[in-house]
C-alpha positions as CSV (number, residue, x, y, z in Angstrom):
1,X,94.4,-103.5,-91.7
2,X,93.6,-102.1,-88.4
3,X,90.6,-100.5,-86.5
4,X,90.0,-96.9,-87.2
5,X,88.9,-96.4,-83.8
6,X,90.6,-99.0,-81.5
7,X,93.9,-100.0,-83.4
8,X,93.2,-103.3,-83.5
9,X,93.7,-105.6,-86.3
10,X,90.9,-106.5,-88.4
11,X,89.7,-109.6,-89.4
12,X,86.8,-111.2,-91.6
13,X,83.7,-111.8,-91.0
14,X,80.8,-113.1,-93.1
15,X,77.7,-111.0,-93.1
16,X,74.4,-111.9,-95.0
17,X,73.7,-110.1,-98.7
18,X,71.5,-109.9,-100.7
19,X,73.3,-113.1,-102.3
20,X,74.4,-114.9,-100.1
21,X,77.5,-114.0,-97.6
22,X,79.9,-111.0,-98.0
23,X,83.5,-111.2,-96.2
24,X,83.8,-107.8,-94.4
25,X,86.7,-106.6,-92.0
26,X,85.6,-106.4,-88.6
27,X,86.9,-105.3,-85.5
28,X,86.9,-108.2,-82.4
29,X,86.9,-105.5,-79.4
30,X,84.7,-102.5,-80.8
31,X,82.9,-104.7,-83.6
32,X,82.8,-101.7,-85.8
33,X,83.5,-102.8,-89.9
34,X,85.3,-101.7,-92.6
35,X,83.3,-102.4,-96.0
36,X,84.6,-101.7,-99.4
37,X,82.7,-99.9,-102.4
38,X,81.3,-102.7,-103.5
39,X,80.2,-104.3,-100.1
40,X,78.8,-101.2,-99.0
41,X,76.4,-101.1,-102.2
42,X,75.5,-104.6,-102.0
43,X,74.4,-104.1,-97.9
44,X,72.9,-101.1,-98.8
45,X,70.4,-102.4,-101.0
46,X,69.0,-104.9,-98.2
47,X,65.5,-103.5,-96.5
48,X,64.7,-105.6,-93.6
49,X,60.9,-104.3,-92.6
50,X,60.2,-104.3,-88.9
51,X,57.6,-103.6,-86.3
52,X,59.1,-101.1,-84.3
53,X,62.8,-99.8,-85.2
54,X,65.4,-100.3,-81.9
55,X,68.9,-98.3,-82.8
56,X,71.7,-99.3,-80.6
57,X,74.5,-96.8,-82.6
58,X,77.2,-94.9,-80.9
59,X,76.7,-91.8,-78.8
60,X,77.0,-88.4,-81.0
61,X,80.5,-87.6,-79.3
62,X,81.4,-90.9,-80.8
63,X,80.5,-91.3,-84.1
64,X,82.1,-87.6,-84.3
65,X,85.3,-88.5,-83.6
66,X,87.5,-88.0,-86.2
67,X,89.0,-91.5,-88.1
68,X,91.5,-92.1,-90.6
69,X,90.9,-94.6,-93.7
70,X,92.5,-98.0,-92.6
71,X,92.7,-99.3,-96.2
72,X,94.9,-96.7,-97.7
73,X,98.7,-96.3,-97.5
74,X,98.6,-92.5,-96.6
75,X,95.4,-92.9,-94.2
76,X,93.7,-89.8,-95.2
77,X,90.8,-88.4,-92.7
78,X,87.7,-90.0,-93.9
79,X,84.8,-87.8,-94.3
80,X,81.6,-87.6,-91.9
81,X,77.9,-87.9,-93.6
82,X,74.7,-88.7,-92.2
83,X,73.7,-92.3,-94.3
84,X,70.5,-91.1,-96.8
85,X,68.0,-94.3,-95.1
86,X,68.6,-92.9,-91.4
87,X,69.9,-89.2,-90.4
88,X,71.0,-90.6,-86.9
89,X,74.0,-92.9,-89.0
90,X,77.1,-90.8,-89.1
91,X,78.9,-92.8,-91.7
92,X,82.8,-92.4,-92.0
93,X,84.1,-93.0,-95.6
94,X,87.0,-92.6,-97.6
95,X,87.0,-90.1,-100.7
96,X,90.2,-91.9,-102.1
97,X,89.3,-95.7,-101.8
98,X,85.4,-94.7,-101.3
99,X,85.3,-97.5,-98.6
100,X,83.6,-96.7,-95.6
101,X,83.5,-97.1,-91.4
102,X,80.4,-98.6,-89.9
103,X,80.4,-98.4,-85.9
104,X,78.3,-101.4,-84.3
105,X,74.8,-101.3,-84.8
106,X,75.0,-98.8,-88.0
107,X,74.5,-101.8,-90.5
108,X,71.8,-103.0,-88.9
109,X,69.9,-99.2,-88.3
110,X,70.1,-98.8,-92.2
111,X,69.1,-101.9,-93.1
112,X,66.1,-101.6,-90.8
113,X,62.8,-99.7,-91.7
114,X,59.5,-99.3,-89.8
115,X,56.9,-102.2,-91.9
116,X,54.5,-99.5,-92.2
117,X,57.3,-97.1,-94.1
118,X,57.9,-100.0,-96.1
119,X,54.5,-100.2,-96.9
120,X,54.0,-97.1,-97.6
121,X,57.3,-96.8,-100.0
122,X,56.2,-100.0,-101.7
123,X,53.0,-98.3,-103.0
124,X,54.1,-94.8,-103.4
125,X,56.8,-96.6,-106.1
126,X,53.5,-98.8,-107.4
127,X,51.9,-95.2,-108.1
128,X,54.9,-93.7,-109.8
């Protein structure tokens, strides 16, 4: 399978979940990854509270670029959404496979959330 932005072939990495390590395609030269369905769910369930949030994501003009799914035969264009945990995540994914495109740093900016948010989701959900 290759890159969706650079061409380049893909190849797996190990990235901590929830439980334990998830094998992930990623690209060597633009480190973007290519998660499936179920990877994406697992990684998306991981909250990692922190002091002060630093997002190194992809210019605008980037992350809008157009990409084609790498993981099906006919490469349809994948759709563009901003990720529900952070507006400023463009996230490319499929509609046919439902995997999906994260360029470096995206994991990381959803994964990440201000400690006070956290705090303040945590009791909000003890209230509810």
């Amino acid at each position: 399978m290759n890159c969706p932005r650079c061409e380049v072939t893909l190849v797996n990495q190990q990235v901590a979940g929830s439980q334990g390590y998830l094998s992930v395609q990623q690209c060597p030269q633009c480190e973007g990854m290519w998660l499936a369905l179920a990877e994406r769910q697992t990684l998306e369930k991981i909250i990692e509270p922190v002091l002060w949030e630093i997002r190194q994501i992809p210019a605008d003009v980037d992350q809008l670029a157009g990409l084609y799914c790498p993981s099906c035969t006919d490469h349809p264009l994948m759709v563009k959404a901003d990720h529900h945990r952070d507006a400023r995540v463009v996230v490319d994914y499929c509609q046919k496979c439902k995997g999906c495109w994260l360029d470096k740093g995206e994991l990381t900016a959803i994964q990440q959330e201000q400690f006070l948010r956290s705090v303040y989701t945590f009791i909000r959900d003890l209230h509810a």
